[in-house]
N, C-alpha and C positions, 0 to 999 in steps of 0.2 A: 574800346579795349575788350579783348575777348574774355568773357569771363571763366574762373579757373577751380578745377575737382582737384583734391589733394588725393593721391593713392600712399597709404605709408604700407609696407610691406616689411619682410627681412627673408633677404636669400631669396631661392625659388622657390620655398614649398612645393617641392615636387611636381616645380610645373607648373602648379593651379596660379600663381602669381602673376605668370607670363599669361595665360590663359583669361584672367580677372583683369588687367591691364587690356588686352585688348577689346573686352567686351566692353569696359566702359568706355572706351575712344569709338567706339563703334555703336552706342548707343547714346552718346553724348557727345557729335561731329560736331557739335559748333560750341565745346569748351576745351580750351587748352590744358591736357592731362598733365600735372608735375608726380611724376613718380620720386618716392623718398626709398632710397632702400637701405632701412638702420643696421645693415649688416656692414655698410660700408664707414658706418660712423666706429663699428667696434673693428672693423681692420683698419682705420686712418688712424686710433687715439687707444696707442698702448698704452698709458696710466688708467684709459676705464678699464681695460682689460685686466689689467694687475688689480687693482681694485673690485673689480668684480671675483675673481678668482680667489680675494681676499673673502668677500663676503660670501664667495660661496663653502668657503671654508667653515667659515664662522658660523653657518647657516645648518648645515649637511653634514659636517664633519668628515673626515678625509676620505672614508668609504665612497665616497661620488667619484674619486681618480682610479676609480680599481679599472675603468678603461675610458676611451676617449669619447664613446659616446653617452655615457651616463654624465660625465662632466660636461661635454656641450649642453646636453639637455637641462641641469640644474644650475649652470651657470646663467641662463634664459630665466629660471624662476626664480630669481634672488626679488626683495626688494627696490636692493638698490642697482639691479640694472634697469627693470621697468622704468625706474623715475631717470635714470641714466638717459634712456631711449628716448623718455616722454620730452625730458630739457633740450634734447639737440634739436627737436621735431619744433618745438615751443619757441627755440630762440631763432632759428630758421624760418621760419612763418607767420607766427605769432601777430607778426606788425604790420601783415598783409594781409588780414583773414578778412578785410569788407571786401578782397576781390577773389574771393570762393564761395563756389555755389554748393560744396560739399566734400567732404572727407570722408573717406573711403579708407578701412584698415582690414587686413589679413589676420586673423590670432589674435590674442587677449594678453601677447608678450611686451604690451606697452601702450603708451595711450597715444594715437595719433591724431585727437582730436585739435581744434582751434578756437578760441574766443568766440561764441556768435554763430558757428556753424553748424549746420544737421550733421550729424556723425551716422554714418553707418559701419559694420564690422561683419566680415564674413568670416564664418570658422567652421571646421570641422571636429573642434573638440571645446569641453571646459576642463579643468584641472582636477573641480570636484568630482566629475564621472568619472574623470581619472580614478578617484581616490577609493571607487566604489566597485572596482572590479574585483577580481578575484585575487587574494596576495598579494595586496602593491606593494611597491618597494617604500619599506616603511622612513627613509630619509624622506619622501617625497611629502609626510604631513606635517615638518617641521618646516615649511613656507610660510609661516604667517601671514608676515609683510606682505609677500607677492599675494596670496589670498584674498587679504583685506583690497589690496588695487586691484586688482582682477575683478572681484564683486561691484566694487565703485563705478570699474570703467563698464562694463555691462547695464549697468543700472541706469546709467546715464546717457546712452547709447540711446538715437533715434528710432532707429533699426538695426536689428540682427540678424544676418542670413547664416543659414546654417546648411549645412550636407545631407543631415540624416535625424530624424525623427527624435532620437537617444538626447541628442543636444539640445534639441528643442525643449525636450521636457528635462533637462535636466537647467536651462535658465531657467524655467519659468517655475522649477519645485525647489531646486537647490539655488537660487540667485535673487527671490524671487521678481522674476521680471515680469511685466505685463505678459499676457499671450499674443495680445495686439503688437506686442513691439519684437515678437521675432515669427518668422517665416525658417518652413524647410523651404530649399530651393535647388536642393540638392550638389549634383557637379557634374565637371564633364571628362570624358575619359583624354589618355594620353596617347593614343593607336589610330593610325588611320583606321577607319572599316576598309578593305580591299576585297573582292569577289575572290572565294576560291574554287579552285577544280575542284567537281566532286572526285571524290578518296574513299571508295568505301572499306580500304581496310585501314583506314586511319584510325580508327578505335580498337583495332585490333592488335596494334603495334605496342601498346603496354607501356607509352612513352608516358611519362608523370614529368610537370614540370612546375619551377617552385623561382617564383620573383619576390624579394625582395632586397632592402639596404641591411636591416636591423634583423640577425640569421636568429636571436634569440625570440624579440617581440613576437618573430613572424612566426612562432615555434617548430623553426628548421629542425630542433634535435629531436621532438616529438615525430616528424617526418621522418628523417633518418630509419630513426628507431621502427615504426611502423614498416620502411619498404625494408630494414635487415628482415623484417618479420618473415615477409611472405616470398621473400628469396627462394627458399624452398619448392613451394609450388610453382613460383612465375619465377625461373629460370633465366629467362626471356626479356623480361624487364628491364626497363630502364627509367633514372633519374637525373633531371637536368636541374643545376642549380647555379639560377641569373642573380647579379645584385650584390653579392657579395661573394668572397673565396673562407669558409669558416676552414678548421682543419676537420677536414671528413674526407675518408675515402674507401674505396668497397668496390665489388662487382658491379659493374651497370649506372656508376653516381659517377657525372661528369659535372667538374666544377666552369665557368665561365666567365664569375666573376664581372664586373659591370660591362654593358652591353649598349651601346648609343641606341636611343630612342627609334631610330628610323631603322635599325636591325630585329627587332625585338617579332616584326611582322613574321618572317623566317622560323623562328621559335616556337608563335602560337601555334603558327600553321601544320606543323609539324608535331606538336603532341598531340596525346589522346586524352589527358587527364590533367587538371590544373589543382596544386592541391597547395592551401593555404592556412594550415592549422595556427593561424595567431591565437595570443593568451591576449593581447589586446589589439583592439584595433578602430579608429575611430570612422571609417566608414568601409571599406576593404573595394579601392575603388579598382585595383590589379584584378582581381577575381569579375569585376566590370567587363573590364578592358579580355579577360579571355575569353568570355561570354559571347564579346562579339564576335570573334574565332571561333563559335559550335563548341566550345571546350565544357565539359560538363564540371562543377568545381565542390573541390569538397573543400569545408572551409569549417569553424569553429561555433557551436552555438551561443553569440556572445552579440552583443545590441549593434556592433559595427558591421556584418554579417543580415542580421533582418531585414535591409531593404533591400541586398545586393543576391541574394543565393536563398530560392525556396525548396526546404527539406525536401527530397522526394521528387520535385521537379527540376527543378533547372541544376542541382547536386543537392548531393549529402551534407548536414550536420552532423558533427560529433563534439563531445566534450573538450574542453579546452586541455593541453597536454596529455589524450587518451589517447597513447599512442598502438593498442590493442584494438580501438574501435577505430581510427585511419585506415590501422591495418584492414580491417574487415573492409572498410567503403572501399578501400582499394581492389581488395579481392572482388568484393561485387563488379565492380565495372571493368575489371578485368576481363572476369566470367559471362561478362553480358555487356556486347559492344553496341546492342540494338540498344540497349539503354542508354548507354551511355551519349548514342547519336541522340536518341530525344531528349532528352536533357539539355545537349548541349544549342539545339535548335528551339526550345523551348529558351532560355537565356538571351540565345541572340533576339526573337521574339516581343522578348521583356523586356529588356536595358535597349534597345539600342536608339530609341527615340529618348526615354526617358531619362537617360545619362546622355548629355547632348550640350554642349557648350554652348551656344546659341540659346538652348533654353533658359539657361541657367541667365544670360546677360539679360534677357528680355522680362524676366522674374526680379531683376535684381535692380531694373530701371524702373519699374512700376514700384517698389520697394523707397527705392531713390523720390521719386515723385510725390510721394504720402508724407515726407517728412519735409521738401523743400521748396518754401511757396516758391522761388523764382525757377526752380526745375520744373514743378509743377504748372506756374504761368505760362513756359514755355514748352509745355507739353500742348496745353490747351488751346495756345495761339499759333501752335504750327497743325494741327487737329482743324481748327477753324478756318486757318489758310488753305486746307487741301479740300475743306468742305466747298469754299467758296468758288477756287478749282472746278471742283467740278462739275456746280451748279453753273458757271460760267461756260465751259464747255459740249453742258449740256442742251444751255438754250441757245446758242450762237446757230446762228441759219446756216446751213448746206448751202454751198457753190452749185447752182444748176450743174 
């Protein structure tokens, strides 16, 4: 019997889920991957849901329904969905876990560990960096329960892969986890890289463009407000806004609202400036992904931002909701498209190996191996197979 890797997930994470699924199939061909996806346990069983909704009630207080994405989001951090999540994962596998070689989870929104098995956990965020930014949203520190299991399932975690540096040091200051037991290993982008014609008056066309789901997180109205700013001077200008349809509208701001993945090429290719003013963000992999389109990006000086975009090179920093100092970065690489070209080749430069999906599996199976002797066995003895290979082939005598 083949033996078998648990992946627990929920939803796509933006992708990375589908993206994390196929690197372990691809670094682990000879075990049968069982994907869990606990998103489909909270669409199958509307009494968790009413029950969840209850406790998020109880939790948060009603202020979490003022829109549909603050209640998605804190209905995830209850208590009692985590153990919700953790039992359906528990009672589904639980009685098979001597035929898994490891378990593999996405996020800290529940524990998809098993009896006896090396657990690892890839994330790009903890809840307490959450808690540590600038003005969180102050429902978000009345999580106890969810807190206390979060810190548990971290602590107890074989290994942790993480996105971005910020996460790193925030298990290992705020969780405290060993250092040995988490790795950045970063992530991979969502864009094909595709060759383009040279453009050189692509930086001249004053085109700004702004991708995201969440128009607030990603501080669209900060945006906004910076390009009403400089209307005046640039005329000319324009703003495109993928990802969501907020209500805004003005000279030059075309709304698009969500856009399939395999269009999105069309859009980079075509701006001159990518601009990304989040108040949070836990690694700002968009600002990546325009990188590899030459795009120069100006984005927020905040911990998800520092491995993705360097001040001065590859774009601009500015303050988190400074919508007077957007405005200026804007004005600059308006006024200066020679800049704004090196920058934007500086970027592609930077990221385009180092944000690499591929990398990221290969990082994440050595990871996998440190914590599980029979991964690990069978790392060694297929190492020793191809050694024997090709000391075999090397002494075999030539046919006259």
């Amino acid at each position: 019997m083949r033996r078998r890797i648990l992946f627990a997930k929920l939803g796509r994470f933006s992708y990375t889920n589908d993206e994390i699924e196929i690197q372990i199939r691809k670094n682990f061909p000879d075990h049968t991957i069982i994907p869990v996806d606990t998103k489909q346990y909270l669409a199958s069983k509307r009494w968790m849901m009413l029950r969840g909704l209850l406790s998020e009630f109880a939790t948060f207080g009603p202020g979490v329904f003022r829109n549909r994405g603050d209640a998605h989001a804190f209905l995830l951090r209850t208590g009692y969905m985590f153990q919700s999540l953790t039992q359906e994962i528990r009672e589904g596998y639980a009685s098979q876990a001597a035929e898994f070689d490891l378990t593999v989870q996405t996020q800290g929104l529940f524990n998809g560990s098993l009896p006896g098995v090396p657990a690892m956990i890839y994330t790009d965020y903890t809840y307490l960096n959450a808690l540590s930014v600038l003005n969180p949203d102050p429902h978000m520190f009345r999580a106890k329960s969810f807190m206390a299991l979060e810190a548990s399932l971290y602590q107890q975690a074989g290994a942790i892969a993480v996105s971005g540096s910020h996460v790193e040091r925030s298990l290992v200051d705020d969780y405290g986890c060993a250092p040995s037991q988490v790795k950045t290993v970063h992530i991979g982008t969502n864009v094909e890289i595709v060759p383009l014609a040279a453009d050189p008056d692509r930086y001249n066309r004053k085109h700004v463009l702004f991708v995201g789901v969440e128009w607030e997180r990603k501080g669209g109205p900060t945006l906004v407000d910076a390009f009403q700013r400089i209307a005046a001077s640039h005329p000319d200008a324009r703003l495109t806004i993928i990802g969501c349809s907020p209500n805004v509208s003005g000279p030059g701001i075309k709304l698009l609202g969500r856009v399939p993945r395999e269009n999105m090429v069309t859009h980079f290719a075509s701006a001159s400036v990518f601009c990304t003013p989040s108040l949070v963000e836990p690694l700002g992999i968009a600002a990546v992904e325009a990188s590899l389109y030459r795009l120069p990006v100006i984005a927020t000086r905040i911990d998800g931002f520092r491995e993705t975009v360097t001040d001065g090179e590859t774009g601009i920093l500015v303050p988190p909701g400074d919508a007077p100092a957007v405005a200026a970065a804007l004005d600059r690489l308006f006024r200066a498209p020679a800049e704004a070209a090196r920058m934007g080749q500086s970027g592609f430069d930077r990221n385009h190996r180092r944000f690499n999906w591929d990398e990221v599996g290969s990082r994440l199976r050595s990871m996998a191996e440190q914590i599980s002797p029979r991964l690990r066995a069978r790392a060694i003895s297929a190492t020793s197979a191809k050694e024997e290979s090709r000391v075999v082939l090397s002494s075999t005598p030539r046919t006259p």
